[in-house]
Structures are given as C-alpha cells and as structure tokens.
N, C-alpha and C positions, 0 to 999 in steps of 0.2 A: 752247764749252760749250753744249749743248743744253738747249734746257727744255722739261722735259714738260708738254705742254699737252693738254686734256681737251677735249670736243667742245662744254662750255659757253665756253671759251678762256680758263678761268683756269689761270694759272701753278703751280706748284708742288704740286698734288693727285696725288694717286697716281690713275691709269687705272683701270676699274671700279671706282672708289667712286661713288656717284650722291649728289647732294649733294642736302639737305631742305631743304626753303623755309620761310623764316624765318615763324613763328607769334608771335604777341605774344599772351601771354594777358593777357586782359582781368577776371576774376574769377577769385578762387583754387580757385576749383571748376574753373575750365580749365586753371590753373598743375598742379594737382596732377593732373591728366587727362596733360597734356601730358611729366610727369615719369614719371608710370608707361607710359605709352605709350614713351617712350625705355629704361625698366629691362626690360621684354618686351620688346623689339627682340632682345637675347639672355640668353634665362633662365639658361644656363648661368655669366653674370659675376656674382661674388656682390656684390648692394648695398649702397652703403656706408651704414653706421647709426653715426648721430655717436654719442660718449658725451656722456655726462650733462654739463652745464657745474658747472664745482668751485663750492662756497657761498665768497661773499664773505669774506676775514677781513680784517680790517684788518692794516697793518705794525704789529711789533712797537714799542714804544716803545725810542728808542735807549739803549741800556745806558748809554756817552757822552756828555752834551751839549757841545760845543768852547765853541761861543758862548753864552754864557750873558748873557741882558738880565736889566735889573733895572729898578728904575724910576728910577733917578739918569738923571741928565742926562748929556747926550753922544752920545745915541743919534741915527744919522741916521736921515733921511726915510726911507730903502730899507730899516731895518729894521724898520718895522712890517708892509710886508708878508712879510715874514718870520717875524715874531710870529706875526698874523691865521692863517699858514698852517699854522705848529704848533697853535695853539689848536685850528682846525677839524677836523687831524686827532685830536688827543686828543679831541675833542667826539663824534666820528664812532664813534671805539676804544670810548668809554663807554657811548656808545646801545646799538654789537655786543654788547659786554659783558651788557649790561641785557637784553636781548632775547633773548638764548642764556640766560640764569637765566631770564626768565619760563619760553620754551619747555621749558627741562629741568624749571622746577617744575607745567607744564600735563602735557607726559608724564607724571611720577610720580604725580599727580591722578589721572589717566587708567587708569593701570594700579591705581591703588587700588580706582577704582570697578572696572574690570573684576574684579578680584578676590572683591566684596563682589557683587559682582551674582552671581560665580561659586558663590560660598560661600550666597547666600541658593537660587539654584538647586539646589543640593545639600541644602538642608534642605526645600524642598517635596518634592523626589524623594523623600527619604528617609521621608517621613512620608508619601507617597504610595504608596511602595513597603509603608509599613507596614500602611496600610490596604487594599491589596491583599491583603495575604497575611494579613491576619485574615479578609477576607472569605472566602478561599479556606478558611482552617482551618473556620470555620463552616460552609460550606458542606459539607465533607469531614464533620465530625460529625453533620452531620442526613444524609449518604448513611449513616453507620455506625450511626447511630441505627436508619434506616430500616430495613436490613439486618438488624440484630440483633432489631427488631421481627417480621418477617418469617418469621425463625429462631423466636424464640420462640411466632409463631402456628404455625408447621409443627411444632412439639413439641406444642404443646398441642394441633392439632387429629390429628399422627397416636397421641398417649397418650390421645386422647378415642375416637380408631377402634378401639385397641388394646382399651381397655375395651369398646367396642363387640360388637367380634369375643369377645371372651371371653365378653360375656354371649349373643350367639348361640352359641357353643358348648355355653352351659350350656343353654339352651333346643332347641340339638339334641336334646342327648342323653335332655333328657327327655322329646321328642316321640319317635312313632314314625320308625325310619330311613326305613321306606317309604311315601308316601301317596300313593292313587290319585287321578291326576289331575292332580297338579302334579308339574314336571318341575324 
C-alpha cells in the first residue's frame, strides 16, 4: 500500500493542496479577521449562519409523581437530595413562569402607550390640518374679496366714462362740427 506523501512529507494530504500556517489569533478583532479571510477563500460556498438559540423553558412538571415524600419518618439520607432537586426545579419553573407574565404585561403596556402616543398624534394633525385649511379658505376670500373689488371699480369707473362720453356727445353736438385749428 502506498502513501501519498506531499513535498512537506506529511502522509495522507491529497497532492496540490498547499497547506496554511497555523495563526493563533490573539484578539477578536484578529479571530474575526482570520474567519472572514477563510469565508473569501471561495465566495461561491454559501456561509453558514447559525439560527437563533431556542429561549429557555423549564420541564414541564410531572403529571405522575411515583415517589412521593412526606415528612413522616423513614426517609433516607439519599432522599433529601432528591427532594432539594425537585424543589429547585419547581423554584426555577416559578421564577420562568413570573418573568414570562411580567414580560407579556411590559409588552401590553408598551403597545398601549404606542397606541395613545398614536391617537394623540392624530389629534394634533388633525387640528393642525384644520387650521391649515381655514387659513387657506381665508386667504381664498380676501383673493374673491379682492377680485370682486376690482370688478366693481371697472363698473363703476367704465359707467363713470360711459357718462363721460355721453356728456361729450351732448357738448358735440352743440358745439360747431368744424373748428378751425383744432384737429
């Protein structure tokens, strides 16, 4: 049996692989240097991404209990720690218990204020929205104001020329058509 041996003369490497010299990182800024520097060696392998680690729950409590102590006499030495072990874990179960209620009653809190911060937000807008668009309607009245002002002076002053022209008409006609010298 032959063994393939590589030109550093370790046994068992497959031929053209060229082997990397060991690196000890010494701070995590060099760990994590030295790990992505191995994942770009070939981009094309897709890197692996742990999941999430599951949340703690404690065992359920046994539906059963066989051995059931009490506190009569009889009991040996070897079952108190037995005891100690149950207690701890129901001690343990209780805390999960207690702390999964606060947290679900800190969420609900949480979503309440977000809710009342939401609903207060929507009554500034709204009464801000309202005071926009009166300001606009007023503004829109003094441009119709303006306008119909405007109107009413170009009536009054072409009904002021109209009388005007009328009374040069009349002053024509009783002047002479022709005078010499004005054109």
């Amino acid at each position: 049996m032959a063994v393939i041996k590589e030109k550093d003369g370790r046994p068992g490497k497959q031929p053209g692989k060229e082997s990397q010299p060991l690196i000890i990182a010494k701070t995590p800024a060099e760990e994590q240097r030295l790990k992505l520097e191995r994942l770009m060696r070939n981009p094309d392998k897709p890197a692996p991404i742990p999941d999430r680690p599951k949340e703690w729950n404690p065992r359920a409590p046994p539906e059963f209990v066989r051995d059931v102590m009490g506190s009569s006499a009889g009991a040996g030495s070897g079952e108190f720690h037995v005891y100690r072990h149950l207690r701890r874990r129901e001690y343990q179960r209780q805390d999960f218990l207690d702390k999964m209620t606060e947290k679900q009653k800190m969420d609900l809190d949480y979503l309440d204020k977000v809710s009342d911060n939401q609903q207060a937000a929507d009554v500034r807008t709204a009464k801000r929205r309202k005071k926009r668009e009166k300001l606009k309607q007023k503004k829109l009245m003094a441009k119709k104001a303006k306008q119909d002002a405007n109107k009413d002076s170009e009536k009054s002053s072409s009904s002021s020329e109209e009388d005007d022209q009328e009374r040069e008409a009349e002053d024509d006609a009783e002047a002479p058509s022709f005078v010499m010298g004005k054109r």
